[in-house]
Phi, psi and omega in degrees: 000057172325142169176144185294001199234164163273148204222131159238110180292087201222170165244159182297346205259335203272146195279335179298298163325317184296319174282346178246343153297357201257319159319282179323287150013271194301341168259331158114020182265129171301132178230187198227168170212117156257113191260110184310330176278357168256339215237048218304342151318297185301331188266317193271345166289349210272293156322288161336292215282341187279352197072039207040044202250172151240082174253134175215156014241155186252139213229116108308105098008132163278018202252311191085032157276185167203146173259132131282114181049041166311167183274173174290317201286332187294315168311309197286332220267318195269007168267313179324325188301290191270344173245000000 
């Protein structure tokens, strides 16, 4: 799923989404939001990329990298990267 936006792949419950949408929030960067439990593409691409795990969130980069469960500091780095 190639794209020119940042796309993050998350759940409503996991506390890890939560601290990394609350990043995004604090630098003001836009993001696309897939919640995998409403979103059965979005859970089998999420899957696909785990090695069939549903680890989130999982973050796609326009770069065409990915984060899986960064830390804010991991976060803070690749914006820098890209912003």
């Amino acid at each position: 799923m190639p794209s020119k936006e940042i796309i993050m792949y998350g759940t409503s419950w996991c506390p890890d989404c939560h601290r990394a949408k609350k990043a995004f929030r604090k630098k003001k960067i836009a993001y696309t939001w897939i919640d995998i439990n409403k979103d059965d593409e979005g859970r089998a691409y999420v899957e696909k990329l785990n090695n069939g795990n549903r680890r989130v969130p999982t973050i796609i980069f326009p770069d065409g990298s990915m984060m899986v469960e960064p830390s804010t500091a991991e976060l803070y780095k690749k914006f820098k990267e890209l912003f």
